[in-house]
N, C-alpha and C positions, 0 to 999 in steps of 0.2 A: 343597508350596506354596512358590512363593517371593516375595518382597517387594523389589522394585526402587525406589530413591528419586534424583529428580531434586531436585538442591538449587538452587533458583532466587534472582536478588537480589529478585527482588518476590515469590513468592509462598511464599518459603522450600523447606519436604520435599512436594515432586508426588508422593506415594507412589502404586506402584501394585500390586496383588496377582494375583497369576498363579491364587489359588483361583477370583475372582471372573471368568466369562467376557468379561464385555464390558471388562474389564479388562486380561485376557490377550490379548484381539486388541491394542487397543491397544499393548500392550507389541509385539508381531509386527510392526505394522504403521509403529514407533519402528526396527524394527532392519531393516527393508525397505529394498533400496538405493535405490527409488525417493526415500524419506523425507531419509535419510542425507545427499543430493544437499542437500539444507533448511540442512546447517550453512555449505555454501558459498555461499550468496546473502544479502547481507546485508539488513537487515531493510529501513534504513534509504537503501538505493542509495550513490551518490555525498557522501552527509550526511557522512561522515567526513573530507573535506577543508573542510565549516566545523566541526562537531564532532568535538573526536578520538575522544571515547568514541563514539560512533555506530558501533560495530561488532559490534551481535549480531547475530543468524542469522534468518532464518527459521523454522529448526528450535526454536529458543529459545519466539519468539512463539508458535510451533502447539503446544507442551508447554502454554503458558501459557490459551492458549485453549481446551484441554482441559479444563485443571483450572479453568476457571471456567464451563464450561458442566455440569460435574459436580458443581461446588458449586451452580450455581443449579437444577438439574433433581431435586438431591435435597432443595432446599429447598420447590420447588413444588411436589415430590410431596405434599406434606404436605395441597395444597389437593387434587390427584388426584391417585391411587395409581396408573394407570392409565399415569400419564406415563410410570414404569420400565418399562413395555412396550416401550419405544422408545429404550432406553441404548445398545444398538448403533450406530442410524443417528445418535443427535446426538453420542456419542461418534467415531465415523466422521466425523460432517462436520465437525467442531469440528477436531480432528486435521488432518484433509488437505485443508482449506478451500483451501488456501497451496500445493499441491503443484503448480500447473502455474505457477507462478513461474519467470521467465525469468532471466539474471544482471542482479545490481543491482533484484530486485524489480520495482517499477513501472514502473522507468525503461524495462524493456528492450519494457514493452508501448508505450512512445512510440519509442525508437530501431529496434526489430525489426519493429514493426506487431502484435505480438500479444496477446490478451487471457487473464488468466491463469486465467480461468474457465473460458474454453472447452478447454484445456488442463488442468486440474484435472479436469473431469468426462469426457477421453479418457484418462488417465492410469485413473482409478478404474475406467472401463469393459470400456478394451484388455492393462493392460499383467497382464499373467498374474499377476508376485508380489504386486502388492495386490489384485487381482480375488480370488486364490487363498483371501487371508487372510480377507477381509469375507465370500464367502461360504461359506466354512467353519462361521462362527457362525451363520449366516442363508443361505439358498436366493439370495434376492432383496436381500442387504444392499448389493452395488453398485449395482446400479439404482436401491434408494433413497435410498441416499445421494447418487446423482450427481443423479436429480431435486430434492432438497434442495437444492443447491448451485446447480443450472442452472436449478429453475423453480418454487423456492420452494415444491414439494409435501413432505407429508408426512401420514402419520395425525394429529398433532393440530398445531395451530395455534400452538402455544405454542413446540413441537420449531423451529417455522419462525421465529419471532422473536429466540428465542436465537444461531442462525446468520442470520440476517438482516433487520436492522431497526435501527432507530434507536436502541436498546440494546443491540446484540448483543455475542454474547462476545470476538468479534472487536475491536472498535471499545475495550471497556474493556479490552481487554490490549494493545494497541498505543498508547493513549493513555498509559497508566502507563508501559510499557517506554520506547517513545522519547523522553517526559521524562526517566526516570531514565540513558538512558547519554546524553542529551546534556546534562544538566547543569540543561535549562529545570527550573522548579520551579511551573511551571502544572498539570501532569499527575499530581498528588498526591490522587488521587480518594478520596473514603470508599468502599470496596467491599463493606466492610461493611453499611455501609446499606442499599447500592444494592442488594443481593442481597435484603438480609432484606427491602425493599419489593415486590420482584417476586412481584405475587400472579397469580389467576388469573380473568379475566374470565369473565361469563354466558356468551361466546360461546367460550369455552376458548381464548382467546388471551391471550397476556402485559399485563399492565397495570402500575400503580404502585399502591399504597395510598397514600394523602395523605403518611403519616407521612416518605416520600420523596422528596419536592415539593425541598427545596433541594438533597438530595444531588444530583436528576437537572441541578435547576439549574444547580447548578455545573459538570458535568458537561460540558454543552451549551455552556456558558462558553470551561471548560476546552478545548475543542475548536477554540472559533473562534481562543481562544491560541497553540493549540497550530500551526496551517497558517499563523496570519500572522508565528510568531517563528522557528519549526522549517521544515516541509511547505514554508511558499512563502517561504524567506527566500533572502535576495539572492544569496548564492553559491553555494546550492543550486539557485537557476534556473540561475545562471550554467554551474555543474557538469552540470547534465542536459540546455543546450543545447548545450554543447561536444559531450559524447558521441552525442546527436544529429547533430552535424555531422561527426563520426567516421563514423558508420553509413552517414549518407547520401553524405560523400566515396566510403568505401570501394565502395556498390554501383554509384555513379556510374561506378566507375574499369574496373569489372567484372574476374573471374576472370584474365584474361591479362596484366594489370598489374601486382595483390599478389597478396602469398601469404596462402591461408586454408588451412585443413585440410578432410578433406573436411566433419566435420560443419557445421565453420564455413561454409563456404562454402552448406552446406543452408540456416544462417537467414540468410545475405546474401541469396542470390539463388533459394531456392526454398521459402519459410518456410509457405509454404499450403498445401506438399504434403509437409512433413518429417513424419519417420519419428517414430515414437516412440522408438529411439536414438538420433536424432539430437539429438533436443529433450533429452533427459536426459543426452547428453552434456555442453551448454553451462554453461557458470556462471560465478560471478566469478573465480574460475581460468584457466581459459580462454579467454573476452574478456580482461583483464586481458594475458592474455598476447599476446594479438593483438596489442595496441594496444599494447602495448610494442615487440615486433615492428616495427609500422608508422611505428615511429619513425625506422626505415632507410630508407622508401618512397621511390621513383624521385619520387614525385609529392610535391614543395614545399608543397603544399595538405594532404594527408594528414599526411605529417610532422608538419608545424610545430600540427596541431590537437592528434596525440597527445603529442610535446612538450609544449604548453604542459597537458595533464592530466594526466600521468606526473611533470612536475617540479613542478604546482600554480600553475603562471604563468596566474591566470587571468584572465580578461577582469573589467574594471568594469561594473556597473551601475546604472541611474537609474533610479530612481520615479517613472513618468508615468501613474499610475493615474490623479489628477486631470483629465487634459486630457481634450480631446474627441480622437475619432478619427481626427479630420481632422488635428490637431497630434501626434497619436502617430507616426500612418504621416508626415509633412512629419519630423519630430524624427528618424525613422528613415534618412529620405535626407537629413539632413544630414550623420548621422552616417556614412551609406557614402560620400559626395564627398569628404567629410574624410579619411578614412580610405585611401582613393585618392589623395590625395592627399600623403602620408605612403608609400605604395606599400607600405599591407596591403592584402590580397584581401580585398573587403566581406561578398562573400560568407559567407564564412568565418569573420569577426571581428565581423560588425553583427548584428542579427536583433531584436526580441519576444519577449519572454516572457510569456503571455497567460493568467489563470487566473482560474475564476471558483468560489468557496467559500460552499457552503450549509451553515450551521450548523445549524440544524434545517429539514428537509422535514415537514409536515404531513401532506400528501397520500401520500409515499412510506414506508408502514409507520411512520407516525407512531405515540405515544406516547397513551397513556390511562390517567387514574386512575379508581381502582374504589375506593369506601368502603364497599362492602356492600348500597349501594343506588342511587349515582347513577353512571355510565357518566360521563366528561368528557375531552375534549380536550384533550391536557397545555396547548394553546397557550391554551384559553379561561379555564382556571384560572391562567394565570401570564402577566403581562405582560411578564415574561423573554424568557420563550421567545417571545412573538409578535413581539418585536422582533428574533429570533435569524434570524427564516425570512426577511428581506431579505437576499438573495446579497451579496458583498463580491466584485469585481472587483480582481486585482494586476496592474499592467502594467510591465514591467522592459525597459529600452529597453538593449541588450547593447552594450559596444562596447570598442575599445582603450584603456587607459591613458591611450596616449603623446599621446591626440588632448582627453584630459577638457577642458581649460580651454578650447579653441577650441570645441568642441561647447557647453558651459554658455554661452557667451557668445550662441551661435547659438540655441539655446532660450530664453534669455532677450529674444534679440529677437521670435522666437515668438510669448513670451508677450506680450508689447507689443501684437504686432498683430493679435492678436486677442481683445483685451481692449478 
């Protein structure tokens, strides 16, 4: 027997035991290189040029999201014993939820075009060292686990809301982490609570018992917080439309202009049909080093984008959530005339930033309290939360420095006239 201990800033000793089977895969499937690739993508993308502590891992998060799908599956065993029949595959999915994560996490599914789900459940299907490990313990524990993951099946109901739903283990270990290394102090969740609430409904799906009505409240809170200070804050759009316009410089410029390597060059210019070495080559390593790289490019356009993210020179941005559309996109060509005018490339330096944030979805694997006898609606029992399901739209209108005070003058006429 032996006893592995991950010491985490949130959830302290991740202890794991190599007697216990579904245990010991996990630990297997922790030293997998597919996994390992997890400490080089950071959780948070580009968040570290507004937050400096924004730099843990992926790998960090999916340890985290383990041990809170383990804490909560041995708490609800209590209401069915029956749930431990299934510690492989939510131990499995909880784990490698995160595994087809591209570099920069999310980002790289907007700059690359990928989605990292669909890639998480090729990775668990194809790739030999974790197919190998998962079904070692279990005949069939890849396929179930990738069904989990890809299509929200599984033997019980409950296994499916822990990795995916409106409470998942996911959602409360990224809400806590990304508060604590960027500093915000909204992401302070009771976990305790929130676990000890999670009962089990008539129809063997996850529920709330009352006693947990303000912990989820805050919860839900905490979240709308957390995307409008952190998730969708100003020079975090700013940062993920730059390397956007990196990606898309680059493919534009095509293979016989810069230089990629060859995997590199697999997710520029042939990302729909990359290998599965090729995808588990890339990370923030490796972008990172591109795009430093392309700070020598023949092409003035490329350059001067990775310049200004390499050195942190970055673009300003405006709050035009308010306006109507028709003054967002006018506000937007003021800002490229201008900016031509001054002879930056508009291209290049103007753009949108467009996002739209649902705090709580009802409809999508929404929330229910169970007291024993009455079935309820988290949103019907709480006027909280019914206020929560009206989406919040951010509009970030991108542009140079050098041009601010002639642009605000020109929006302010704008607003004039159409007022």
């Amino acid at each position: 027997m032996s006893v592995r201990n991950y010491y985490d800033p949130l959830h302290q000793s991740i202890a794991l035991n190599s007697s216990i089977p579904e245990e010991k895969m996990v630990m297997e499937l922790i030293d997998s290189s597919p996994f390992q690739r997890l400490r080089r993508i950071k959780q948070l993308g580009p968040a570290y040029l507004t937050f400096h502590g924004a730099e843990s891992s992926r790998f960090t998060h999916s340890l985290g999201v383990f041990h809170l799908a383990r804490r909560a599956i041995n708490h609800l065993s209590s209401f069915d014993s029956k749930l431990n029949e299934h510690k492989f595959i939510l131990y499995g999915a909880a784990l490698l939820h995160d595994l087809g994560h591209g570099p920069l996490s999310h980002t790289s599914e907007e700059i690359f075009r990928i989605k990292h789900e669909e890639w998480t459940v090729k990775l668990i299907n194809s790739n030999q060292e974790i197919t190998m490990i998962l079904n070692k313990y279990g005949e069939e524990n890849s396929k179930a686990i990738a069904n989990l993951i890809q299509s929200r099946i599984a033997p019980q109901n409950a296994i499916v809301s822990l990795i995916s739903s409106q409470l998942d283990c996911d959602r409360l270990d990224y809400l806590m982490r990304d508060s604590y290394t960027t500093g915000a102090r909204y992401g302070q969740l009771d976990i305790d609570r929130i676990i000890s609430a999670m009962t089990i409904a008539p129809d063997g799906d996850l529920a709330i018992s009352p006693k947990g009505l303000m912990a989820v409240e805050h919860y839900l809170v905490i979240r709308n917080l957390m995307y409008r200070s952190v998730y969708n804050h100003r020079l975090n759009e700013v940062s993920n439309w730059l390397l956007d316009q990196i990606i898309k410089t680059a493919r534009k410029l095509g293979p016989k202009l810069i230089w990629a390597d060859k995997n590199m060059s697999e997710w520029l210019w042939n990302h729909k049909e990359m290998s599965l070495e090729s995808f588990l080559s890339n990370d923030d390593v490796i972008t990172g080093y591109h795009i430093y790289k392309w700070q020598e490019s023949s092409s003035n356009s490329l350059s001067n984008l990775c310049k200004r993210f390499i050195k942190r020179d970055l673009l300003k941005a405006l709050n035009i959530s308010s306006f109507s559309l028709e003054i967002r996109l006018e506000a937007l060509a003021k800002a490229r005339t201008i900016s031509e005018k001054y002879c930056f490339e508009a291209d290049t330096c103007c753009g949108l930033r467009e996002q739209i944030v649902e705090s709580y979805h009802p409809y999508k694997y929404g929330l229910r309290l169970w007291d024993g006898e009455k079935l309820e609606a988290l949103e019907k029992a709480s006027p909280l939360v019914e206020r929560l399901i009206e989406p919040n739209q951010s509009s970030w209108l991108i542009y140079p420095k050098e041009i601010e005070n002639e642009l605000k003058a020109e929006i302010d006429k704008l607003k004039i006239k159409y007022n």
